[in-house]
C-alpha positions in Angstrom: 0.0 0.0 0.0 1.3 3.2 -0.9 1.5 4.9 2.4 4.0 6.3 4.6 3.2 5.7 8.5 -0.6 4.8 8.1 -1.8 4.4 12.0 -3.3 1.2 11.2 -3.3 -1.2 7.8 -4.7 -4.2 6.6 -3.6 -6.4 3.5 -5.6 -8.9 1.8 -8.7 -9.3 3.9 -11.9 -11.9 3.5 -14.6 -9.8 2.1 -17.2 -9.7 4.1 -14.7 -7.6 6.0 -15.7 -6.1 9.2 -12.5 -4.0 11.0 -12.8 -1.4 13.9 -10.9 1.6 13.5 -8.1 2.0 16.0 -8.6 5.7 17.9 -12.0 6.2 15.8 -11.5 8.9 13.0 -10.5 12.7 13.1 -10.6 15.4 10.9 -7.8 15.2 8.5 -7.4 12.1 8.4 -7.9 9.2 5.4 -9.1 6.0 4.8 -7.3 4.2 1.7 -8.2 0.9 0.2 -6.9 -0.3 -2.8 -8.7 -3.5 -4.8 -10.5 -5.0 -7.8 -13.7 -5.3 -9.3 -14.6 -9.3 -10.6 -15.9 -8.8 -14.2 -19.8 -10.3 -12.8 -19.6 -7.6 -10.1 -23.1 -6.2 -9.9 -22.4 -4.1 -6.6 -19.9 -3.8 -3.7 -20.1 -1.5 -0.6 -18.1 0.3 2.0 -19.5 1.6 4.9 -18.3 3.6 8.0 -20.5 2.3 10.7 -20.7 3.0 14.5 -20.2 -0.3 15.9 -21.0 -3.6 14.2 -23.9 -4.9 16.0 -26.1 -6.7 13.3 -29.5 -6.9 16.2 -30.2 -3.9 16.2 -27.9 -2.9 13.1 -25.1 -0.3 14.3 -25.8 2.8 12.5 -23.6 3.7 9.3 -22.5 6.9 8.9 -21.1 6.8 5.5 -22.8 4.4 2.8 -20.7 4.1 -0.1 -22.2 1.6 -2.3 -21.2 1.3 -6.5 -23.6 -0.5 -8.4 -22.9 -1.6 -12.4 -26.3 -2.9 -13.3 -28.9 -0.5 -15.3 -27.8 2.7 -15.3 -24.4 2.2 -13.4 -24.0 4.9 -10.1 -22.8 5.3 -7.2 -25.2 5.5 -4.1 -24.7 7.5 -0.7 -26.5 7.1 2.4 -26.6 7.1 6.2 -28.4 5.0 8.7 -29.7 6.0 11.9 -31.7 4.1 14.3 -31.9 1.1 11.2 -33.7 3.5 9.1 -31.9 4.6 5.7 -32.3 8.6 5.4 -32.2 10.3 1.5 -30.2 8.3 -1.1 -27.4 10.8 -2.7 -27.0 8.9 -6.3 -23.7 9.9 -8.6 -23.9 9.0 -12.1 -20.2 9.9 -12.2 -18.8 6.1 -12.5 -15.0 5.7 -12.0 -15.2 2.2 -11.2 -15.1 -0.5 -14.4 -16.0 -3.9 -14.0 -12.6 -6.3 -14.1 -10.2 -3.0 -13.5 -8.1 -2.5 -10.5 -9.1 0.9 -8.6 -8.1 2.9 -5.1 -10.3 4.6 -2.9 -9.4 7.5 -0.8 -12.0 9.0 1.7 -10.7 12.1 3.1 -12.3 12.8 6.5 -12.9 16.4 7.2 -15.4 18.5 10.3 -18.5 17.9 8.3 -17.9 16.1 4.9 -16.3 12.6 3.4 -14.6 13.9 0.3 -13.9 10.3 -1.8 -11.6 10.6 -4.8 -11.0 7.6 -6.9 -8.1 6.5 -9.3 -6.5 9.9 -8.5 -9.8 11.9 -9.3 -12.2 13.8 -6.7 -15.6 11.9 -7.6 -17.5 13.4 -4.6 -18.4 15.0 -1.5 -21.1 13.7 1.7 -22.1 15.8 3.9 -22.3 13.7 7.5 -25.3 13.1 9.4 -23.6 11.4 12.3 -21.5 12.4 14.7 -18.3 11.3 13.7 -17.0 11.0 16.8 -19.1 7.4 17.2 -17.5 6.1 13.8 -15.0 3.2 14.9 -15.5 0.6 12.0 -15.2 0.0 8.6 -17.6 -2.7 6.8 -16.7 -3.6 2.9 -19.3 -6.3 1.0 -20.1 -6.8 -2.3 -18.5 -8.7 -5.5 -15.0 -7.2 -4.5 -11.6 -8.1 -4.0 -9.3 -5.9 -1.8 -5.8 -6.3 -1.7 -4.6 -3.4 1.1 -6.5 -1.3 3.4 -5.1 2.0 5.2 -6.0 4.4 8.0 -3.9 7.7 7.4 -2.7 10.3 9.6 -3.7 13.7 9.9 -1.7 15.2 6.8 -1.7 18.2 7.5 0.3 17.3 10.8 2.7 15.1 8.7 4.5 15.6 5.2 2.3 14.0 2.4 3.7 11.4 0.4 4.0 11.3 -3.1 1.4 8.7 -3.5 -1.3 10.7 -1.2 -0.6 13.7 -3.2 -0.9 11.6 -6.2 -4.1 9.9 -5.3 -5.8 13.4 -4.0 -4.1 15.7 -6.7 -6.4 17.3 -9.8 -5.1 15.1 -12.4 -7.7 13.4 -14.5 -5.5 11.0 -16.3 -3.9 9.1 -14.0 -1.2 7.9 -17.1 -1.4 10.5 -19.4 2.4 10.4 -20.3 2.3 7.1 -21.0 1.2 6.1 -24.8 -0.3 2.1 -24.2 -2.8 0.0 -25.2 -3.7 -1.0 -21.6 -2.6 -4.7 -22.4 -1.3 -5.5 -18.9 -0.1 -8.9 -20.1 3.8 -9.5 -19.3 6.4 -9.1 -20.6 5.2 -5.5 -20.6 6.4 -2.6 -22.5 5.5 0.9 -21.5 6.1 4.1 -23.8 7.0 7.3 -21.5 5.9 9.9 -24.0 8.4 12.6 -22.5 11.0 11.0 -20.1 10.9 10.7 -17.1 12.0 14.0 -14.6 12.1 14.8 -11.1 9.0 14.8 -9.6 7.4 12.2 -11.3 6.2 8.6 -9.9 6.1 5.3 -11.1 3.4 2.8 -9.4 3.2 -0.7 -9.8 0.7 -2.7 -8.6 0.4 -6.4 -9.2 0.4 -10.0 -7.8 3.6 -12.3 -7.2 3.1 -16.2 -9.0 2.3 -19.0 -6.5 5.9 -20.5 -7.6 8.1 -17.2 -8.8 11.8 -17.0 -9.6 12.1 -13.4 -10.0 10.7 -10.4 -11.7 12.3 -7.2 -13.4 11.7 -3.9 -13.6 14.0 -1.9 -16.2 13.7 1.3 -17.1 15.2 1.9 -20.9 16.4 4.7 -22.7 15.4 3.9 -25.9 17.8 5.2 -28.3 20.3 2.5 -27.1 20.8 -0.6 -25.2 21.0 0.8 -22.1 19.1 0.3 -19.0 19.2 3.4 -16.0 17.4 1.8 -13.6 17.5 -2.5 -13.3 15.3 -4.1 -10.3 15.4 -7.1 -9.9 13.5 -9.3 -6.7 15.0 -12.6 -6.6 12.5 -14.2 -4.9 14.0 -18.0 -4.2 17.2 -15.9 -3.0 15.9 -13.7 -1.1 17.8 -10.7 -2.7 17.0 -7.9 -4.3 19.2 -6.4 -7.3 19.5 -3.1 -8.7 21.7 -2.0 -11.7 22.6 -0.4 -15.0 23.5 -1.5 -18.1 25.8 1.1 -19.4 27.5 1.4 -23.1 27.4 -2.2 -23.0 28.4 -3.0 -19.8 26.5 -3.9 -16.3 27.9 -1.9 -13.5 28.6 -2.9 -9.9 25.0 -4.7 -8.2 23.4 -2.7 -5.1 21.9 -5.3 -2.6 21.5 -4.3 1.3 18.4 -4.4 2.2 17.0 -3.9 5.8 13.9 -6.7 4.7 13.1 -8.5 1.4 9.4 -7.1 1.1 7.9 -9.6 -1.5 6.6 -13.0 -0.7 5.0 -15.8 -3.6 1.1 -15.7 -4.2 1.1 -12.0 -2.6 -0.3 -8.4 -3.8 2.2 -5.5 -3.9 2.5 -2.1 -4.4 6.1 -0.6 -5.7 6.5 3.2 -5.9 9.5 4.6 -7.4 9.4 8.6 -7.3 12.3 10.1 -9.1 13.8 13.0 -7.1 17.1 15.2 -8.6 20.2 12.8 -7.4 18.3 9.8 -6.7 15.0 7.6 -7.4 13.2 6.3 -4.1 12.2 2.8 -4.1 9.0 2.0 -1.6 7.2 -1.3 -1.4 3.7 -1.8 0.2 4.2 1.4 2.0 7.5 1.3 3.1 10.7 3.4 2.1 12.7 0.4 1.0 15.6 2.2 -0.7 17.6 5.1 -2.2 18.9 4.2 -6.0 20.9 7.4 -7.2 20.9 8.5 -10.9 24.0 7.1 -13.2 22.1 8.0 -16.2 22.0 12.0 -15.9 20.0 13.0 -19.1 16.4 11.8 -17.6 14.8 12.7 -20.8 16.1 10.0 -22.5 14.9 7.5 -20.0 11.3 6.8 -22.4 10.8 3.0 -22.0 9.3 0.4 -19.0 9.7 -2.6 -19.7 8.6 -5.3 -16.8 8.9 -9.0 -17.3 8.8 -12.2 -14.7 7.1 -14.6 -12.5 3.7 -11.5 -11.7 0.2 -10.9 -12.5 0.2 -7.2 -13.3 -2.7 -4.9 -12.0 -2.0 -1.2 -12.9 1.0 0.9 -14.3 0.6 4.6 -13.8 3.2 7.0 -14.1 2.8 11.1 -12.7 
């Protein structure tokens, strides 16, 4: 998950999924939960509840509830005392039906803001004291792969996927030029290079029985390769290179923890700064890779191949 400190997380739960909220919720902060949509989804639901009681049902502050069928929409609602109040229906639909997606609900005095893939998609207005919200309820034809609870940002440096996820860009990829084949091998055009300030995510899923995987980043006027990583997953090691005029140059491999693991979702962010690219995994700062190809512009090619499912490639 692509988050830096979040108070509390969960990866890869059952679905039902019923989770209370460590500390409740608080202005400021955010609830992140990345997934995927089965292709015979007809609806899935997140709700942010005041206890989980089922006799009487524990009212839900927030209903957030997608549905594909008919005209497809996106339903809000609150229920008090176990009566639903006024339906807020969006016919804004982000989701898609066999597509990968991220949720971010930003928690604020009086209103969930929910953005989605990186766009604002809309606000609620609560009804609830949010002060008694302490769970989180998903259902639904849904698979989630990672669940966060983040900090008050504005008490703590953003990261460069929350200020991807929450910034005003409406295409998540737009310097990429793809078909949106996500079969591997994969090959990735950057229209412009890459530059500081930009971020690379990749989500996908490890095979049951891997060897390794590779991500290289290519200039593509030559043979060479800026940045090489490469997770070894029978050793345990993690590579990172260059291949240079030819040549490969010396292997970077200290790790504090080899973060991937067969069968498993992940999440690798690379955000290119000035000197260096940093490398996190599942939310974690995993490594510093500094620049030996200097003329980033040149750097116009991914290309990632191996023993993974691949989920989504963005680039911002």
């Amino acid at each position: 998950m692509s988050i830096a400190n979040p108070k509390q997380t969960v990866l890869n739960p059952t679905i039902p999924f019923a989770g209370t909220i460590l500390g409740g919720l608080l202005p400021g902060e955010m609830v992140l939960i990345q997934g995927a949509i089965p292709s015979d989804s007809d609806r899935f639901q997140v709700d942010l509840t005041c206890g989980s009681s089922t006799k009487p049902r524990a009212d839900v502050a927030f209903h957030f509830n997608p549905r594909f069928k008919r005209s497809p929409c996106i339903v809000c609602n609150t229920l008090q005392k176990e009566r639903w109040g006024k339906e807020e229906i969006h016919y804004k639909m982000p989701f898609r039906q066999g597509a990968a997606f991220e949720i971010i609900i930003l928690v604020q005095k009086d209103i969930f803001k929910v953005a989605v893939n990186g766009s604002h998609v809309l606000e609620y207005r609560q009804r609830l004291d949010l002060a008694k919200v302490d769970t989180l309820l998903i259902s639904g034809k849904v698979t989630i792969q990672a669940i966060g609870f983040i900090p008050n940002v504005s008490s703590a440096p953003p990261t460069p996927s929350i200020v991807m996820s929450m910034s005003k860009v409406t295409k998540a990829n737009a310097l990429f030029s793809e078909s949106g084949d996500l079969s591997v091998p994969y090959k990735g055009r950057l229209e412009t290079g890459i530059s500081p300030g930009n971020t690379l995510t990749i989500k996908g899923k490890i095979s049951v029985y891997p060897h390794s995987f590779t991500v290289n980043l290519r200039a593509g006027d030559s043979e060479d390769i800026a940045v090489h990583l490469n997770p070894r997953l029978k050793a345990g090691v993690f590579v990172r290179n260059s291949f240079l005029d030819k040549c490969w140059g010396p292997e970077e491999l200290m790790l504090p923890s080899f973060p991937f693991s067969p069968g498993e979702y992940f999440e690798m962010i690379m955000h290119c700064e000035a000197q260096k690219f940093k490398v996190a995994v599942n939310g974690v700062h995993l490594l510093d890779y500094k620049h030996r190809v200097h003329d980033l512009n040149r750097v116009n090619q991914l290309e990632i191949v191996g023993d993974l499912q691949l989920l989504d490639v963005k680039l911002w």
